[in-house]
C-alpha positions in Angstrom: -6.7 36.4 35.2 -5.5 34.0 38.0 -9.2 32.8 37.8 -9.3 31.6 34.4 -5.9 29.8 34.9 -7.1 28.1 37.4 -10.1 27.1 35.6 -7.6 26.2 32.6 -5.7 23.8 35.1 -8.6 22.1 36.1 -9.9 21.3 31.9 -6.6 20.3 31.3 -6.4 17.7 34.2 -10.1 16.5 33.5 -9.1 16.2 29.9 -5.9 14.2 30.5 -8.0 12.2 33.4 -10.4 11.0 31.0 -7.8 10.4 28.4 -6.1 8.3 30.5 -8.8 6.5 31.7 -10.0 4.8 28.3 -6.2 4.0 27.5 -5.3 2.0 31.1 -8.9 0.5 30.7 -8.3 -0.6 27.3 -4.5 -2.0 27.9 -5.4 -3.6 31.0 -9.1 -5.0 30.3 -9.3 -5.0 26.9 -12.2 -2.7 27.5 -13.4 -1.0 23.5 -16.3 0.8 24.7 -18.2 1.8 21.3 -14.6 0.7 19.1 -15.0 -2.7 17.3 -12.1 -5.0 15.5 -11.5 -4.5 11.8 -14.1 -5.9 9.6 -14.7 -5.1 5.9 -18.4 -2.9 5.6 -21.2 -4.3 4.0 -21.6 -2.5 0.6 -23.4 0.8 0.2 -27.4 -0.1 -0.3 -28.5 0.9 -3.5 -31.8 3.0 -3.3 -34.9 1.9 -5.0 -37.7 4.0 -6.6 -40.0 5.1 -4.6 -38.0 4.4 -1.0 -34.9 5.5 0.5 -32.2 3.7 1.7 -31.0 3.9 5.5 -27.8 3.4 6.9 -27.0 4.1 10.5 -24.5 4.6 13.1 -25.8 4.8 17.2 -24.5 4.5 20.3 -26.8 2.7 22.5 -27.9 0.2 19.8 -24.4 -1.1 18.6 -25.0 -0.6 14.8 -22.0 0.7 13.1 -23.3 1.7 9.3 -25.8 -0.5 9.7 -28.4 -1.0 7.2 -32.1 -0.1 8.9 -35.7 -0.9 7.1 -36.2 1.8 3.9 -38.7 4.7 4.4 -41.4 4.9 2.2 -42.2 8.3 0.4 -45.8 9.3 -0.2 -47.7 12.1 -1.4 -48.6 15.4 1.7 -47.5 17.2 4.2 -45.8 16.7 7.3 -47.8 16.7 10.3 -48.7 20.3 11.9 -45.6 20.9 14.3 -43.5 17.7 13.7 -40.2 18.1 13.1 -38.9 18.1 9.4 -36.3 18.4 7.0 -36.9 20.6 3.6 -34.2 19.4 0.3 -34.4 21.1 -2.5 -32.1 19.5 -5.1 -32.5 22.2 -7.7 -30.7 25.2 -5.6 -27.2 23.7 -6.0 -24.3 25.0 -4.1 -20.4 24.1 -3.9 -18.9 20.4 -5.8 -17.4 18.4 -3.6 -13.9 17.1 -4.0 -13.4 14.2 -1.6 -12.3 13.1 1.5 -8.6 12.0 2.7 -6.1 11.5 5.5 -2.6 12.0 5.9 0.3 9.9 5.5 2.8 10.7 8.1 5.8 8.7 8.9 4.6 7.5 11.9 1.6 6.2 10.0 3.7 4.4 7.5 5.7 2.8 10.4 3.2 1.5 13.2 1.2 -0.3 9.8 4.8 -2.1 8.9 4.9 -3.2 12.2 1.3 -5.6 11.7 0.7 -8.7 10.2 0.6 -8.2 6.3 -3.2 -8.8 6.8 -3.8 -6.4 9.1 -1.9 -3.7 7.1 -4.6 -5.3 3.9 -7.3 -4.3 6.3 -5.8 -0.6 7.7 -5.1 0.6 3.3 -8.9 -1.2 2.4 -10.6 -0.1 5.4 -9.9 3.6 3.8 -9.9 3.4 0.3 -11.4 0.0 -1.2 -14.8 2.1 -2.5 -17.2 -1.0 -1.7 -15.6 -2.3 2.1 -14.1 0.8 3.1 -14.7 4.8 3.4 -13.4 5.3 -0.2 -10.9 7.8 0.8 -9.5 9.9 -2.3 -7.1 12.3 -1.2 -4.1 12.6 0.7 -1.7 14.7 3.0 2.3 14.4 3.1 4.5 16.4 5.6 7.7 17.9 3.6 10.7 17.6 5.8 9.7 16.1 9.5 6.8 16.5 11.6 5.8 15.5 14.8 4.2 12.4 13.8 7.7 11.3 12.5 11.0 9.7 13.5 12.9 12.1 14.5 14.0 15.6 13.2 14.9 15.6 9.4 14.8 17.4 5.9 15.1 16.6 2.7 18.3 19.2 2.5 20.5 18.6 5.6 23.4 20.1 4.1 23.9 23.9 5.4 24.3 26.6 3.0 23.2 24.4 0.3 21.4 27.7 -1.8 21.4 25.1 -4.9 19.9 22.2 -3.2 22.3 20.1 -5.0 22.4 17.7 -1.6 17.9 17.3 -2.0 16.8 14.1 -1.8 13.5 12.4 -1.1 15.0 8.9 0.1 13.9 8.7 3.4 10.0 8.3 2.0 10.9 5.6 0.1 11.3 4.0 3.5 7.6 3.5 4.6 5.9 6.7 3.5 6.0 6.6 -0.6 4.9 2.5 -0.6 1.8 3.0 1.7 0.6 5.5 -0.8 1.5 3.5 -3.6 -1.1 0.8 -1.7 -3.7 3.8 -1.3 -3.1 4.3 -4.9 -4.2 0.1 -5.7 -7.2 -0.1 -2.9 -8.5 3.0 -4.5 -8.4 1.9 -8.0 -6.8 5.1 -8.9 -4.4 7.8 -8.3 -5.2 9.7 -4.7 -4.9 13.4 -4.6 -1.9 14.4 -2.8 -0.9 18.0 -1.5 2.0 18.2 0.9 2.8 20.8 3.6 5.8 22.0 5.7 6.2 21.9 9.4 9.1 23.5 9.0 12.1 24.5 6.5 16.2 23.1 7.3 17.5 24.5 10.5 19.9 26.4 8.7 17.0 28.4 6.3 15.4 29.6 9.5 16.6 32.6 11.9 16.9 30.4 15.0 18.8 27.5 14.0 16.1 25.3 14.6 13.5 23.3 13.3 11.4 23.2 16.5 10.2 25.6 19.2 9.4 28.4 16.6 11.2 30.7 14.8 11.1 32.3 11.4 12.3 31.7 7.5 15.5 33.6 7.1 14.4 36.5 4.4 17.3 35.7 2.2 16.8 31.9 2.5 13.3 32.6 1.4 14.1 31.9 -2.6 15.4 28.6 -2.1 12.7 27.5 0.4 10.4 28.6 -2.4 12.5 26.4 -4.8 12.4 23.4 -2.5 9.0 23.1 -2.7 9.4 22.8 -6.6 11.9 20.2 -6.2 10.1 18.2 -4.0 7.4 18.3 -6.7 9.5 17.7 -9.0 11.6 14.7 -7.2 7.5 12.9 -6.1 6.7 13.5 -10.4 9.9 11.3 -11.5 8.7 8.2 -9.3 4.9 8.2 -10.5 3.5 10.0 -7.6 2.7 13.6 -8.9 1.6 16.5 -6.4 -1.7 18.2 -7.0 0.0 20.8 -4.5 0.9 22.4 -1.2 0.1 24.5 1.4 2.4 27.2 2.3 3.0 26.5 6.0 1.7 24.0 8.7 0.0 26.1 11.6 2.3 29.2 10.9 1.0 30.9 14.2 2.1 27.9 16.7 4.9 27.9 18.6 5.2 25.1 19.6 8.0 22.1 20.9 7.9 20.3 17.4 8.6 21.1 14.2 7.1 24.5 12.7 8.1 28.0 11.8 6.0 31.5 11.9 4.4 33.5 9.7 2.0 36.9 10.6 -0.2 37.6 8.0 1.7 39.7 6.1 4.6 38.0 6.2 2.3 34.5 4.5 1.3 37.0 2.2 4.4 38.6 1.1 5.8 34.9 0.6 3.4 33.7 -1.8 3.5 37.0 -3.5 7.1 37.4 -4.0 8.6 34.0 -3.9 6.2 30.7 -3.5 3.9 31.6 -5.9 6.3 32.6 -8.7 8.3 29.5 -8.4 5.3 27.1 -8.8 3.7 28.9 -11.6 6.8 28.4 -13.6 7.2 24.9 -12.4 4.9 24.4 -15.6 3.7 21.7 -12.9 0.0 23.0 -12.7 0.8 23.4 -8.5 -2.1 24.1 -6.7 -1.6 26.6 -3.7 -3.4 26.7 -0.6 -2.8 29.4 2.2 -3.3 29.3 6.4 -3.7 25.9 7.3 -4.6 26.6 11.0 -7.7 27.0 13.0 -10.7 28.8 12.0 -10.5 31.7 14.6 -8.3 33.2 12.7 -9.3 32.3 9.0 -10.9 35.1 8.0 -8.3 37.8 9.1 -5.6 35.8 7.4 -7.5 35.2 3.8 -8.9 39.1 4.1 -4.7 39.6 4.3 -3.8 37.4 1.3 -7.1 38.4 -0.8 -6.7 41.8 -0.2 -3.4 41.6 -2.3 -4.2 41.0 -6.0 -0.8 39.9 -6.9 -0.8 37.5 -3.9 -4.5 36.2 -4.1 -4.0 35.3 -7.9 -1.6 32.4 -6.8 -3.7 30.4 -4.2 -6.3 28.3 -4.7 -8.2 28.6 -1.6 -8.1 28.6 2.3 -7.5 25.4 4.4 -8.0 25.2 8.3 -7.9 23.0 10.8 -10.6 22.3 13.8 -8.8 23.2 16.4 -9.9 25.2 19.6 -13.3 24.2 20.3 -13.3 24.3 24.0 -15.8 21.6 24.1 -12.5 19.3 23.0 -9.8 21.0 23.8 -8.7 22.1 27.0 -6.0 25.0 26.3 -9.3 27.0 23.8 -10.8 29.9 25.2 -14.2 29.4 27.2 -15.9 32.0 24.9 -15.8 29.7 22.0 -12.8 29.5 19.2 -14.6 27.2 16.9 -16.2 30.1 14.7 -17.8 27.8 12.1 -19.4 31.2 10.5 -15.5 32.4 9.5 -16.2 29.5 7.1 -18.9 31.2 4.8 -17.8 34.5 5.3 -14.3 33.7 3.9 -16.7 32.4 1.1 -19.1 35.1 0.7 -15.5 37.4 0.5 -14.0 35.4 -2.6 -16.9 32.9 -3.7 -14.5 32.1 -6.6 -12.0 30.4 -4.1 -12.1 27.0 -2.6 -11.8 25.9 1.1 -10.6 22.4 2.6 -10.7 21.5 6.0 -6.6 20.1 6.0 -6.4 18.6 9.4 -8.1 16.9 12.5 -7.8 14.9 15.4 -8.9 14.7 18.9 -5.6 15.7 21.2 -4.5 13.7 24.3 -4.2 10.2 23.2 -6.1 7.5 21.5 -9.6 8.2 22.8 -10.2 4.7 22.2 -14.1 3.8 21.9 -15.0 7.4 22.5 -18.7 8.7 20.8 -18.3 12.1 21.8 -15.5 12.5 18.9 -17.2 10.4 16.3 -20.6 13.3 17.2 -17.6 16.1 16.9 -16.5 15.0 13.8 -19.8 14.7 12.0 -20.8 18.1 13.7 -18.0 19.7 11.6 -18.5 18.0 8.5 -22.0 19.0 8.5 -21.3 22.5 9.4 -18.3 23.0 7.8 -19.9 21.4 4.4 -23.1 23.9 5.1 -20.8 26.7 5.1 -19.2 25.6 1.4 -15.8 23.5 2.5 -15.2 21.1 -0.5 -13.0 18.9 0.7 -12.0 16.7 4.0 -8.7 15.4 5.1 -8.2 13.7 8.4 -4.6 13.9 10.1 -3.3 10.4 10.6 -4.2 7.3 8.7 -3.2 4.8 11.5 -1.9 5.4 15.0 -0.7 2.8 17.7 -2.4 2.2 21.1 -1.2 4.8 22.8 -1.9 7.3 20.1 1.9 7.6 18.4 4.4 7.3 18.0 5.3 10.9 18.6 8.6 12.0 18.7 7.6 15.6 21.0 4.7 13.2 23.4 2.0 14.6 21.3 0.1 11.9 21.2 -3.7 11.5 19.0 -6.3 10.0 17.9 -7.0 8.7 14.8 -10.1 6.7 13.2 -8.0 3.3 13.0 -6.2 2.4 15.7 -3.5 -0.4 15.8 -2.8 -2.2 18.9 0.8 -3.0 18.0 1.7 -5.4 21.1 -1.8 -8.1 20.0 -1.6 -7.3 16.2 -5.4 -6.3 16.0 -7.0 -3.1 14.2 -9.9 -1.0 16.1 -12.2 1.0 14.1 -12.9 3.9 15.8 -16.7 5.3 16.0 -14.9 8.6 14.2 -14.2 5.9 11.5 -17.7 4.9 10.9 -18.9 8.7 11.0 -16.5 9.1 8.0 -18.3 6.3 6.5 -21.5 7.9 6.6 -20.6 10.9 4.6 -17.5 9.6 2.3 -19.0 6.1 1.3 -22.2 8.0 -0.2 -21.0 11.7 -1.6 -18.9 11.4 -4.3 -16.3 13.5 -5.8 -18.5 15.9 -8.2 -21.3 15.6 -6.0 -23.2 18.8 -5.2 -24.4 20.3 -1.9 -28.4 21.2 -2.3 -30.7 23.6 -0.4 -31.1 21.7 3.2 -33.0 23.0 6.2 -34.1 21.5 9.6 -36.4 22.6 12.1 -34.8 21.2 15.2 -31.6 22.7 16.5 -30.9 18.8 17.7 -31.0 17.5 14.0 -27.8 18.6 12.8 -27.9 17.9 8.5 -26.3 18.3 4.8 -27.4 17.1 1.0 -25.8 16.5 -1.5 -26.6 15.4 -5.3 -24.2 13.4 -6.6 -23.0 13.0 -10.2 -25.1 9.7 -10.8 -28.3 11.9 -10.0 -28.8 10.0 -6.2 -29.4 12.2 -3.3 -27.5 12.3 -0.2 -29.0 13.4 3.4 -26.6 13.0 6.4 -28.5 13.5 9.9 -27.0 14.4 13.3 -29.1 13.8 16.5 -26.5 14.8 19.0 -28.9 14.7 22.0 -29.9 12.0 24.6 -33.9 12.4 22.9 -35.1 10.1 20.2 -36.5 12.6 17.7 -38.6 11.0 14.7 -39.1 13.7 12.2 -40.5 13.9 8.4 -38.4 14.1 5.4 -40.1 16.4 2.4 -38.6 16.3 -1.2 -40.9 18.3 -3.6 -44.6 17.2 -2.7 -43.6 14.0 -0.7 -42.9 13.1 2.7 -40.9 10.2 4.8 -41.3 9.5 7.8 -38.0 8.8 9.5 -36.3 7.9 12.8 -34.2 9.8 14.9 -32.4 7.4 17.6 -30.4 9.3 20.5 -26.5 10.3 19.7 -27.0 8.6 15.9 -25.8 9.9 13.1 -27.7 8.5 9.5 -27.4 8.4 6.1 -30.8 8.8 3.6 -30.5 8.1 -0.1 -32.8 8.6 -2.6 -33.0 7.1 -6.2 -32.3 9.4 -9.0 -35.3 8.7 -10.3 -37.3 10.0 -7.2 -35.0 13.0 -7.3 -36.3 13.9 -11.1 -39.6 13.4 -10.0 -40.2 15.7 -7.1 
């Protein structure tokens, strides 16, 4: 035991070393490393018959969803041996919802704090559909997190069993106008669900909205009403909920805001109190259980689903990415990122739905840093592959240190603000958003997509318009060219070193094959 502490110690410190590094090289030389300055994307290239359009991302070779020359399809086979990747767009699988991020308070406040045209460029640089990633979606905390100002609720009063003292003013602050703007760069209404770090001190069992504790069973009725009434109080001003999730990482204890649940004790509150009270909301609320990593995924939904009373109220499962300990230093060394609880969680209750409800890399900005633009297009591909349907990011905008954070948790996020020069970094995790999010669109479906290379990591998707969709991965330091066959044709494409690319193909090719 003393052994793998000490091994722990050293991750941590390596982690934090490197951490620190590209945020004192990056306030003191203005060093970006593979980050560039805001600038709105060139609009999606619409495929032709007969070629497929390429956009592409690399490290070494500075493009940043960059169109590259079309491929060419033509009638065979791929060479004996070469590497290759088989679609089939007529096996369809899972319909894709969209892809989002969350708008925290912290968010909300470091964007008020830029030039009115850098806060244009932040709200268009995620949801304008032709310069930006086209986000659709969108996470609020209910009551205080730790990306927020300070500890608060929406109910400070104690003892208030009526919630007659409920209010949602706070949001009107910074938090409800940024979404608002979402709302206008998107060109529509962006699905919001909301989750709790944690209820009012005085609903919990340790007076406390931080370091832990539990809801107070006979507090448990009116935490189950504030949820309505915080649906409810977001319907009145135009900005209705599509739903929640029950808890924010209910197994972390942790110094910021957030409260505990064992997997009965989730599955007893949707059963007997949350679920009730938003099915006769008459507000169509959406339910969605766990919300923390995968490790543990599949024990908690076997919990809920095994309960027929309880499984009838939620929608699906939603995780987090946590505890890889390729990225994070506290994971276990024997692996904790258990992609395959994914599918198995699927292939328990196909009828369900799963979202992927938060990520960020931990331990500052990571400004300029490849390695988590590859990690999050690694876990879209394989979390989409295992039949997730949606995607939403954790913060929309941080500052350059990776806050504010009111507990020193600092993150990264895929925009970054540098509050002290007023400029906005797009971060290589932003443009690896771009290469999925700017081309699958909400109703798209994932088709039949396999690889023979381990290093060429990819998903397809046919979306509603009929075009088809490949995303390809090469993780490795080895350019790897390999063929592309749909139906009796072949493409020969390109496969740079640490790249990540994006294929489409006309619909017209795709009724053809």
């Amino acid at each position: 035991k003393w052994w793998w502490l000490v091994q722990m110690g050293y991750r941590k410190e390596l982690s934090e070393g490197k951490a620190w590094a590209t945020r004192w090289l990056y306030r003191k030389v203005g060093w970006t490393f593979y980050a560039n300055y805001a600038q709105p994307l060139p609009p999606p290239p619409e495929p032709k018959a007969g070629e497929v359009s390429v956009v592409r991302s690399a490290r070494s070779t500075g493009e940043r969803l960059s169109p590259a020359p079309p491929l060419k399809f033509e009638e065979g086979w791929p060479a004996k041996g070469e590497p290759t990747l088989v679609i089939d767009p007529s096996v369809r699988f899972q319909t894709h919802d969209g892809f989002g991020t969350a708008f925290t308070e912290a968010s909300a406040k470091v964007l008020a704090s830029m030039s009115s045209a850098n806060q244009e460029r932040v709200v268009d640089a995620y949801f304008d559909k032709k310069t930006g990633l086209g986000f659709n979606m969108g996470r609020l905390h209910m009551n205080s997190c730790d990306f927020s100002d300070g500890n608060w609720s929406c109910c400070e009063k104690e003892g208030d069993a009526e919630l007659e003292s409920f209010t949602v003013e706070r949001y009107e602050e910074a938090i409800f106008p940024l979404v608002r703007r979402a709302n206008k760069a998107a060109g529509e209404a962006v699905t919001l669900f909301a989750s709790p770090w944690s209820p009012p001190a005085w609903m919990k069992d340790k007076p406390q909205m931080c370091h832990g504790g539990k809801l107070s069973p006979e507090w448990a009725g009116t935490w189950a009403k504030f949820y309505v009434r915080f649906a409810k109080a977001l319907k009145e001003i135009g900005l209705p909920l599509w739903g929640f999730s029950v808890q924010n990482e209910p197994q972390a204890e942790l110094s910021w805001e957030n409260c505990l649940y064992n997997h009965e004790e989730e599955r007893d509150f949707i059963r007997d109190h949350l679920g009730p009270a938003l099915k006769d909301s008459g507000m169509d609320l959406k339910l969605i259980a766990w919300d923390h990593n995968r490790d543990d995924l599949f024990l908690r939904a076997h919990t809920i689903y095994s309960d027929p009373v309880a499984a009838e109220f939620v929608y699906g499962m939603g995780w987090h990415w946590y505890g890889d300990p390729r990225h994070e230093w506290w994971a276990d060394a024997a692996g904790m990122a258990c992609f395959e609880n994914v599918r198995q969680v699927h292939e328990m209750r196909p009828d369900k739905h799963l979202w992927v409800t938060e990520t960020c890399q931990e331990l500052g900005p990571h400004i300029g840093d490849w390695r988590v633009a590859e990690r999050y297009s690694e876990s879209i591909i394989r979390d989409f592959n295992n039949f997730c349907e949606a995607w939403i990011d954790w913060n929309l905008v941080l500052n350059e240190f990776g806050g504010p954070n009111h507990k020193g948790n600092e993150c990264s996020a895929p925009i970054i603000a540098d509050t002290a020069r007023d400029r906005v970094l797009l971060q290589p995790s932003y443009y690896a958003f771009g290469h999925f999010s700017r081309h699958i669109h909400r109703g798209a479906q994932r088709v039949l997509c396999s690889t023979s290379r381990d290093c060429l990591l990819s998903t397809a998707y046919v979306n509603p318009d009929g075009t088809l969709v490949l995303v390809v991965l090469n993780q490795s330091p080895h350019n790897k060219d390999f063929y592309i066959r749909l139906g009796s044709k072949v493409a020969r494409a390109p496969g740079l070193p640490h790249s990540i690319t994006t294929y489409v193909v006309a619909a017209e090719d795709v009724k053809a094959k």
